[in-house]
C-alpha positions as CSV (number, residue, x, y, z in Angstrom):
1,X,0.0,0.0,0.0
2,X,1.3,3.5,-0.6
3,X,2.4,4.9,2.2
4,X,0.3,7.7,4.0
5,X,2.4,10.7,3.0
6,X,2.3,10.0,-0.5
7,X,-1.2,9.1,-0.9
8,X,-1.7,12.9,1.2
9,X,0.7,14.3,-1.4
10,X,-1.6,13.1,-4.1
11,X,-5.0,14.1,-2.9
12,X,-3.2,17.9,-1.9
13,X,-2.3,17.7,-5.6
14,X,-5.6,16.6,-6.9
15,X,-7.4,19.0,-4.8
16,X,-5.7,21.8,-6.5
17,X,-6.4,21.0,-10.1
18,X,-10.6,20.7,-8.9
19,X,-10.3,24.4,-7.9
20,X,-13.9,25.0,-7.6
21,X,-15.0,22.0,-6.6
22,X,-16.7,21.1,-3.1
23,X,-14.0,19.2,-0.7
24,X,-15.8,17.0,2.0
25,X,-14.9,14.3,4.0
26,X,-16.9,10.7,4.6
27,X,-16.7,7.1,4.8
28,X,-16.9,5.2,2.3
29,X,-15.9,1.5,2.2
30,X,-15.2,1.9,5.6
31,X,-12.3,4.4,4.5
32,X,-12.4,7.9,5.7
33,X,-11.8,9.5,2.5
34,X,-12.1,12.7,0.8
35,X,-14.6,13.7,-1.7
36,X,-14.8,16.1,-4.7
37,X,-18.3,17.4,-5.6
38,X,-19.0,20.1,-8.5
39,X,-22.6,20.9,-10.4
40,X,-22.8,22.2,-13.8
41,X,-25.1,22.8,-16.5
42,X,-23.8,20.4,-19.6
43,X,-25.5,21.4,-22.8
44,X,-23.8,18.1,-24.4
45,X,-25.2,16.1,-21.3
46,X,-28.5,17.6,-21.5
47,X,-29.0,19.1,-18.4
48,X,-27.4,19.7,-14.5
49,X,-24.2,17.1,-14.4
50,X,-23.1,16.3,-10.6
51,X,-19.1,15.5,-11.1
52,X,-17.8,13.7,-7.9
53,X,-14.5,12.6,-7.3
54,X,-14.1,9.9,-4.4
55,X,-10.1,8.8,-3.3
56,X,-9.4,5.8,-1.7
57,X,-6.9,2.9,-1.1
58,X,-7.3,-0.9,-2.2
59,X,-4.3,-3.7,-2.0
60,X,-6.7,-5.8,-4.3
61,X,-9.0,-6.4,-6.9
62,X,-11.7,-7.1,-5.0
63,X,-11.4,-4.6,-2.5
64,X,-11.4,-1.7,-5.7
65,X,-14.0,-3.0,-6.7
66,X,-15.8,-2.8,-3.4
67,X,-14.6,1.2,-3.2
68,X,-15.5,1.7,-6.5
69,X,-19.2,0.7,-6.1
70,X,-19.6,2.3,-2.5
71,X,-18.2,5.3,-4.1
72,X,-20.7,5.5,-6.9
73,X,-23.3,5.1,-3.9
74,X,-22.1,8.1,-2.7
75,X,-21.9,10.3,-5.4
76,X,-26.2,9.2,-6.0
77,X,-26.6,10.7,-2.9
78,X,-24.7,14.1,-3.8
79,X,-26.7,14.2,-7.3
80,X,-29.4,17.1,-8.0
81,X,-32.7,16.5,-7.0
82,X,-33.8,16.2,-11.0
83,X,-34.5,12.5,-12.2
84,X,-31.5,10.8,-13.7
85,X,-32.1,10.6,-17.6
86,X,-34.6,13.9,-17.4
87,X,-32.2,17.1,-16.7
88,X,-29.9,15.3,-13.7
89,X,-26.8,13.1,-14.9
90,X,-23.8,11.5,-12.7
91,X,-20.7,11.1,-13.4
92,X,-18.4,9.6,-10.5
93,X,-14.6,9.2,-10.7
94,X,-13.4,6.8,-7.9
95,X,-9.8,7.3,-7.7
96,X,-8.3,3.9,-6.5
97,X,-4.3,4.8,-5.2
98,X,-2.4,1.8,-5.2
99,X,1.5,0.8,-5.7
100,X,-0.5,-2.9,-6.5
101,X,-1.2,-3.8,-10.3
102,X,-4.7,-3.4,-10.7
103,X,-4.9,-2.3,-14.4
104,X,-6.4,-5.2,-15.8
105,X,-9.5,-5.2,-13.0
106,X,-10.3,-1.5,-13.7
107,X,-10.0,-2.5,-17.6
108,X,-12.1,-5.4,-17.4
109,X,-14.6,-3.8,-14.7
110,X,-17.1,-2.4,-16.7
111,X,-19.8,-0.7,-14.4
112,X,-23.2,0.3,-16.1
113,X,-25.9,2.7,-14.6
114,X,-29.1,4.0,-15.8
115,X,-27.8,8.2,-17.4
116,X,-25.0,7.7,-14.6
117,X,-21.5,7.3,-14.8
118,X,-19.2,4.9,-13.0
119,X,-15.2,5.4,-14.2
120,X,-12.8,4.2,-12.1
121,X,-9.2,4.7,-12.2
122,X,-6.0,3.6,-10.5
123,X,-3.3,5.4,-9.7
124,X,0.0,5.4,-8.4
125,X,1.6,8.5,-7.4
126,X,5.4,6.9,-7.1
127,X,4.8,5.7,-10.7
128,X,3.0,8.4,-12.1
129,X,0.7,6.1,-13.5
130,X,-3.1,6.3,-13.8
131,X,-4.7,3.1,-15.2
132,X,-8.8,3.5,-16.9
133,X,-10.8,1.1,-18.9
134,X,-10.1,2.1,-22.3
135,X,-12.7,0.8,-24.1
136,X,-15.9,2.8,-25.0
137,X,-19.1,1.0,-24.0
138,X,-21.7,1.6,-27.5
139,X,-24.6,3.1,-25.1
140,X,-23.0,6.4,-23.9
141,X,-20.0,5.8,-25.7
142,X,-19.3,9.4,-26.7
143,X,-18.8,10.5,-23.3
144,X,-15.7,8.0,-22.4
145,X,-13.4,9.9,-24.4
146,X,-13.9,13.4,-21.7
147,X,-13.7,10.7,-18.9
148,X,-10.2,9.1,-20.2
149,X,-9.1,13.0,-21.1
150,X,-10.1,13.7,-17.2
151,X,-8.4,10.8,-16.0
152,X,-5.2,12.0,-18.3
153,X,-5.0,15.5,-17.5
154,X,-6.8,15.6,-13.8
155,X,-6.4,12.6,-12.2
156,X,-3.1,10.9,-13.5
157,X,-0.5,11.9,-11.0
């Protein structure tokens, strides 16, 4: 597991490139972790977009993929009040920081959601690495290619 200094070092630097956004603090997986929460008007997304960002730890596969779900938990209860698919959409980013290879389980976890978005990414801030699912599911394909540039210019270390 990255050690705690680094993993602090990467959410200080995270938290400065989501200037603007809301910074909170919860549980979530039963990590205390911190959470970035912005809402915008998307023209392209047709209506009010909640964009939350959730960092965490995992050592394993199946303990990202428990984060990543409780994460997208909590960003549905940060969303607007507007019905998902009629004005409110959701698009959650839970960061996974990890020195342990999890690129193929966030490539091959796939997460789908009724108008909501699920895209998780690992990263590791010794490497500089940030690992996504690459792929572009054909039902709200077009949007994957913001969510890799995201996890490229935002979220990658």
């Amino acid at each position: 597991m990255e050690s705690d200094e680094s993993v602090e070092e990467y959410i200080e630097t995270l938290a400065g490139r989501l200037d603007g956004f809301e910074r909170s603090t919860t549980t979530v997986d039963d990590q205390r972790v911190p959470v970035f929460h912005d809402r915008s008007l998307s023209l392209s997304k047709f209506g009010l977009v909640d964009t939350v960002f959730v960092v965490g730890t995992a050592d394993a596969a199946s303990q990202a993929r428990a984060f990543s779900e409780a994460a997208f938990e909590h960003g549905l209860s940060l969303k607007s009040k507007f019905p998902r698919g009629l004005g409110g959409n959701l698009v959650v980013y839970p960061v996974v920081v990890s020195e342990t290879d999890l690129a193929d389980w966030v490539r091959q976890y796939g997460p789908k959601h009724w108008s909501s978005f699920e895209f998780p990414v690992v990263v590791d801030p010794t490497e500089g690495t940030a690992d996504y699912d690459e792929s572009s599911p054909l039902w709200g394909g077009i949007y994957y290619k913001g969510f890799r540039k995201t996890a490229e210019t935002t979220i990658k270390p």
